[in-house]
BAVO-915480 format. One record per residue (C-alpha): x, y, z; residue in one letter. Coordinates in steps of 0.02 Angstrom, whole numbers, padded with zeros to 5 digits, always signed. Example, Ala and Ser with C-alpha at 12.3 -4.5 7.8 and 13.67 -1.06 7.14 Angstrom:
BEGIN
+00615-00225+00390a;+00684-00053+00357s;
REM end
This chain:
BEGIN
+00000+00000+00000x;+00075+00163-00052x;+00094+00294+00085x;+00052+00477+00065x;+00235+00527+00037x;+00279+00391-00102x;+00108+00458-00174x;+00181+00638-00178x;+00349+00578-00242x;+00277+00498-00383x;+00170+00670-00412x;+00332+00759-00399x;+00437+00664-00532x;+00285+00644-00668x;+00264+00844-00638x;+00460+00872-00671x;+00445+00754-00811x;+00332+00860-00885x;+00383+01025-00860x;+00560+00932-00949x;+00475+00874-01087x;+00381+01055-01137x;+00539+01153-01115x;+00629+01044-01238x;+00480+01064-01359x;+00493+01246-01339x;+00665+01273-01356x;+00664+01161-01498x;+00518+01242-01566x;+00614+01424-01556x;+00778+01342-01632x;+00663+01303-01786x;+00665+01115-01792x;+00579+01085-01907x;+00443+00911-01847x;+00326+00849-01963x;+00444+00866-02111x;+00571+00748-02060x;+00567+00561-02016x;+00697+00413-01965x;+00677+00282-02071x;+00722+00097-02028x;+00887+00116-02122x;+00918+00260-02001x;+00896+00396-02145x;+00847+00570-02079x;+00724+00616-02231x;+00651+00802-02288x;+00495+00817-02375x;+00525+00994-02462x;+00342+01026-02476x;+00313+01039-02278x;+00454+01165-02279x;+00339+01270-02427x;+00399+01188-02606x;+00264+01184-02726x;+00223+01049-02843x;+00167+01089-03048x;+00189+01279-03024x;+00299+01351-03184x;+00316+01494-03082x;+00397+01442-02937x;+00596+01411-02879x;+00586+01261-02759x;+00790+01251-02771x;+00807+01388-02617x;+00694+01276-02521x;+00795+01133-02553x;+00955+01216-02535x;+00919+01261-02348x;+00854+01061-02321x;+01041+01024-02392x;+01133+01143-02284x;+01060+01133-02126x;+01082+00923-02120x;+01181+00871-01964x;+01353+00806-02011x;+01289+00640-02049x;+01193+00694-02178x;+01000+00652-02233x;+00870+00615-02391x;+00787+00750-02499x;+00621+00655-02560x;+00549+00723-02685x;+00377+00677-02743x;+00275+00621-02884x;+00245+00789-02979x;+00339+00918-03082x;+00435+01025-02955x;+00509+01185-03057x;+00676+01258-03042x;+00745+01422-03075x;+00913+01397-03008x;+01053+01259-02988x;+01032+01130-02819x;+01175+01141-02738x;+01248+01007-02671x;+01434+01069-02583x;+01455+00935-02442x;+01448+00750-02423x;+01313+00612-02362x;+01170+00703-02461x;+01016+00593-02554x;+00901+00659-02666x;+00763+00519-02714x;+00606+00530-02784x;+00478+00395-02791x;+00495+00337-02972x;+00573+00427-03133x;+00385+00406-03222x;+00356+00413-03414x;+00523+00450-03500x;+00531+00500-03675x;+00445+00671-03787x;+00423+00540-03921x;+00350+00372-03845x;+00180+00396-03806x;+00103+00366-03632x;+00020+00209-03667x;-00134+00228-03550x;-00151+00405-03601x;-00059+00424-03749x;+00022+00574-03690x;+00184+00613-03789x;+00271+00707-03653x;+00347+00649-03478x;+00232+00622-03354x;+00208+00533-03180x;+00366+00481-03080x;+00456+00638-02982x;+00528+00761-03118x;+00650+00904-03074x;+00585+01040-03235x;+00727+01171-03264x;+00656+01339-03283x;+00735+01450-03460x;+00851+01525-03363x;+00906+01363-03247x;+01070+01318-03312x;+01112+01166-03187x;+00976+01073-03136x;+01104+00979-03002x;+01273+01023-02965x;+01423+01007-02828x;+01533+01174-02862x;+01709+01179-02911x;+01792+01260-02741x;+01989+01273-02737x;+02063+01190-02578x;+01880+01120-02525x;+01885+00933-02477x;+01811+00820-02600x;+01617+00778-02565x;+01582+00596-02544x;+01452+00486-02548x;+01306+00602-02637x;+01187+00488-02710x;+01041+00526-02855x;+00902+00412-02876x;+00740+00372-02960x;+00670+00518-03033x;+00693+00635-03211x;+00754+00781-03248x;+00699+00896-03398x;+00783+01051-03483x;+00724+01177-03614x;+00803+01103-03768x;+00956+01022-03805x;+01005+01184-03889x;+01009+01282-03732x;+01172+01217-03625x;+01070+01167-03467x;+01173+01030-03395x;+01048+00891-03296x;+01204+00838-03167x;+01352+00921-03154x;+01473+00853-03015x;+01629+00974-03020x;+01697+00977-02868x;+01829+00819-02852x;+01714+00666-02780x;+01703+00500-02720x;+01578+00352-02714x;+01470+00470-02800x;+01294+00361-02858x;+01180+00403-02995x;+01037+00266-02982x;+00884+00266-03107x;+00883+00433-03154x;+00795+00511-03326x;+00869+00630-03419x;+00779+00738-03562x;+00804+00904-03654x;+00960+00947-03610x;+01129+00991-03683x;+01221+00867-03563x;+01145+00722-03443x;+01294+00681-03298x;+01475+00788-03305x;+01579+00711-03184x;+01744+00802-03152x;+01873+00684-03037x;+01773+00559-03010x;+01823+00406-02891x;+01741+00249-02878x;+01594+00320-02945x;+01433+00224-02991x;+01278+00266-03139x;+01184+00131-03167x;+01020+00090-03229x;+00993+00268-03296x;+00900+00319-03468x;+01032+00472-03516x;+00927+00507-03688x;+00846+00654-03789x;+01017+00741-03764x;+01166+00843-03852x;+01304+00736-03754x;+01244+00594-03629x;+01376+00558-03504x;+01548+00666-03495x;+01686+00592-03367x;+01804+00737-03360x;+01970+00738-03285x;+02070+00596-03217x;+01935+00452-03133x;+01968+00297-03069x;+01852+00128-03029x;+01718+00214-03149x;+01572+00092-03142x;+01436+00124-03287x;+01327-00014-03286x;+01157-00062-03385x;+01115+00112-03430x;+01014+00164-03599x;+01115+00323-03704x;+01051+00406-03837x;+01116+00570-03895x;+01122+00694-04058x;+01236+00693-04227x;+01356+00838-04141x;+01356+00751-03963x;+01453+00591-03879x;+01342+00471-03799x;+01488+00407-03672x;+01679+00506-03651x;+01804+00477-03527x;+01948+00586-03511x;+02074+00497-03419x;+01990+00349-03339x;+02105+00215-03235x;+02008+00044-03227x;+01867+00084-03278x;+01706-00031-03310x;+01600+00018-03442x;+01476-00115-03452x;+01290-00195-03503x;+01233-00021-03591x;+01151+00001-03748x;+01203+00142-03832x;+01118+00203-03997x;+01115+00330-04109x;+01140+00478-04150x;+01284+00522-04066x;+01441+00558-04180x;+01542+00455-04038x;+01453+00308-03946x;+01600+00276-03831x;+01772+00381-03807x;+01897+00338-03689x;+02053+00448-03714x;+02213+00418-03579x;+02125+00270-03550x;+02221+00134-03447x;+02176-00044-03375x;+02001-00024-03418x;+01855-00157-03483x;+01728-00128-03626x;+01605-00273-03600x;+01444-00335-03625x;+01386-00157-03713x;+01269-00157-03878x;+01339-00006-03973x;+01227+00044-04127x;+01288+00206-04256x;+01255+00284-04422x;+01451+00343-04411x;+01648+00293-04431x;+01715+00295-04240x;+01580+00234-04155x;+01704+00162-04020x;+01868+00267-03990x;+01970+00197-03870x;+02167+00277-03845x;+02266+00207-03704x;+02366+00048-03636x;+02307-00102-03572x;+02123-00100-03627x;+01993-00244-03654x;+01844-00219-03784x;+01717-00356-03800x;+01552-00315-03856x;+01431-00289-04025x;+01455-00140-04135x;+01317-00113-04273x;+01347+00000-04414x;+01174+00059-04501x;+01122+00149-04627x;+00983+00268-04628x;+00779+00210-04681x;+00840+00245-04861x;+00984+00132-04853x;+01099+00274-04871x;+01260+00287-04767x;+01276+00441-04672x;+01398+00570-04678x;+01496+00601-04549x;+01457+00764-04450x;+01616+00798-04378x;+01724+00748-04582x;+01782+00584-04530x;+01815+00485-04677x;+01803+00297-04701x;+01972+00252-04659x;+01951+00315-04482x;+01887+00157-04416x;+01734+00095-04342x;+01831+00065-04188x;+01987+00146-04188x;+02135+00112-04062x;+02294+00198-04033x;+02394+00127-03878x;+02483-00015-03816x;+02433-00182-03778x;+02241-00163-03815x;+02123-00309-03834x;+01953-00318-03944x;+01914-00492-03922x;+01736-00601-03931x;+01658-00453-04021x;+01509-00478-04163x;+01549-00331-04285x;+01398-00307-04388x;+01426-00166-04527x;+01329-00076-04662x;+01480+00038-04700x;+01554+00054-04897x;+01631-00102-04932x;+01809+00021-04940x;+01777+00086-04764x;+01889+00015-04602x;+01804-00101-04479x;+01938-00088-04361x;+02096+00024-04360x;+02233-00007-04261x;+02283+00157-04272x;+02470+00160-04174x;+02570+00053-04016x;+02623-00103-03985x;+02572-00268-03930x;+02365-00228-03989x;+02270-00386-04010x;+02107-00432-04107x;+02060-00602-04060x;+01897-00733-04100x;+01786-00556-04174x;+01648-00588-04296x;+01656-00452-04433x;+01534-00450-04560x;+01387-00366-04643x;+01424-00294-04819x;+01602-00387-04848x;+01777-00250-04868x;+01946-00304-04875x;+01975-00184-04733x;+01903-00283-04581x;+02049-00243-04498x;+02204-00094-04531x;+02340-00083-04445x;+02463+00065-04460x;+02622+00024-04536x;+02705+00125-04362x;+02646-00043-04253x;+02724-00180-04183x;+02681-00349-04125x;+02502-00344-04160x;+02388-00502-04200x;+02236-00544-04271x;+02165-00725-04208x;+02040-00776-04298x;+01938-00616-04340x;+01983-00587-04537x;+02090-00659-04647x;+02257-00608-04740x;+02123-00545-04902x;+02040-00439-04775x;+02173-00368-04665x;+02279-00219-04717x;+02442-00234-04612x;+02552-00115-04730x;+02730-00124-04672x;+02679-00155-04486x;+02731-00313-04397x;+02570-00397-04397x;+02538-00586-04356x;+02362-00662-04438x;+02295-00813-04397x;+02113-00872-04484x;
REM end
């Protein structure tokens, strides 16, 4: 039986308890915390919905970047997730994202394309999904700034919904990640309408994978030296004057499962390229140097498809390549195209492959055919110890003076 004094102790602790609990609330409350737009999710993720903190959804009119901004800069040190939701949410100026641990997801990237109709509504534009819609004067829909002597940000991540530009004429960039970075992730994001999807500058052991980079001047730029780039079973589709896929400098880099088709001038670029592997990727072009690869120690396997136009014409090139440029051209050392189906509706005079300059380059067990040339393979009379296994014959390969070993 409680006493009168165990009674009034038990009084005395729930009233302290109480009085505890509101001045926390209030202080809280006067510090601006902000309550009912943030939750912790069972992976521990602090998450920000920007419309409880006054973004607007489908409003032409309106920036929501500021709004989002803030959400970014005000994260604790461990960072959090910006979710955005189903609906267009305009902005007039670039997201910023200048520190590490920051997630912006949105439920689903919706209907991709301006050309493929909406099949339950047949609309021909983008719609559903979570879409960041830049405004005219937007030029960066997302970016991490370029700061001299800042610390690289690490471990931003991008996922599930689209972003859309003005016009691939207008130089509004969908990603742009400047500032060095690591672990960066770009994860099932849509790109339309712009000049460029993802710019990575410095990028380490950076992911994009299962993105649709398409309706675009240039699809995915990799700018400055990278290393462990992983781009993985993505869809790229860019314009005659663009490059679909370029990386400046990569070291071991996997560029893997993506289709890539036309019309970019350049499906896949890899200049200063070293130690990296070309695999698994369906590469389709109406041009010479489709594949450009220029570095040491490189492995291409994959199918290449030359086409030509609905009139069965063959293209020219916008950028004055001629036909000896090469399909696939290669200039290094030690180089491997091997288990490749080549499949080509160029001239019958143009080159398939060119080995272009180095030593120790190897085609090996690659299927080349299509309309039949006598220039499967080149190879500049400058190289050394290259071979061709069992990819063209002696009638098909031009070695010139080179010292060139064919086996059919």
């Amino acid at each position: 039986m409680e006493t009168n004094i165990s009674i009034e102790k038990s009084y005395s602790k729930e009233r302290r308890n109480i009085v505890v609990g509101l001045s926390v609330f209030f202080l809280t409350f006067l510090s601006g915390f902000p309550f009912k737009a943030t939750k912790v999710s069972a992976a521990n993720e602090t998450i920000y919905y920007p419309v409880d903190y006054g973004a607007q959804l489908n409003n032409p009119n309106f920036d929501n970047a500021p709004i989002i901004n803030n959400l970014i800069n005000n994260m604790p040190p461990s960072g959090g997730v910006i979710e955005l939701p189903a609906g267009e949410m305009w902005i007039h100026s670039p997201i910023k994202i200048n520190r590490s641990y920051v997630t912006i997801r949105g439920v689903n990237a919706g209907t991709r394309s301006n050309i493929d109709p909406e099949e339950q509504t047949g609309l021909t534009h983008p719609g559903g999904g979570s879409k960041l819609v830049l405004g005219n004067n937007c030029q960066t829909a997302i970016v991490s700034e370029r700061r001299v002597g800042a610390p690289r940000v690490s471990s931003i991540q991008l996922e599930s919904f689209l972003i859309q530009g003005r016009g691939t004429d207008k130089g509004q960039i969908a990603v742009n990640i400047d500032q060095d970075n690591d672990a960066v992730r770009i994860i099932g994001v849509s790109t339309i309408n712009v000049d460029t999807g993802l710019r990575l500058n410095g990028a380490d052991a950076c992911t994009v994978r299962g993105c649709w980079i398409s309706e675009v001047r240039n699809g995915l730029l990799s700018v400055g030296a990278s290393q462990q780039l992983l781009v993985a079973n993505n869809y790229f589709g860019t314009q005659p004057l663009g490059k679909s896929v370029f990386l400046e400098n990569p070291n071991w880099a996997n560029i893997v499962g993506n289709n890539i088709y036309p019309d970019g001038h350049v499906c896949l670029e890899a200049i200063g390229a070293n130690d990296c592997t070309f695999t698994g990727n369906n590469i389709q072009s109406y041009y010479t140097g489709a594949v450009i690869i220029k570095g040491n120690g490189n492995l291409f396997s994959g199918k290449v498809q030359a086409l030509r136009d609905g009139a069965g014409n063959w293209k020219s090139d916008p950028i004055g390549r001629d036909g000896f440029y090469g399909l696939i051209h290669v200039n290094g050392n030690d180089n491997h195209i091997t288990a490749s189906t080549i499949n080509s509706a160029q001239p019958e005079n143009n080159t398939r492959i060119l080995i272009m300059g180095g030593n120790g380059n190897w085609v090996t067990n690659t299927k080349i055919y299509g309309i039949s040339s006598n220039r499967k393979v080149v190879v500049n009379g400058s190289c050394v110890d290259t071979r061709i296994v069992h990819s063209a014959s002696s009638l098909e390969v031009d070695k010139a003076s080179s010292n060139t070993t064919i086996v059919w």
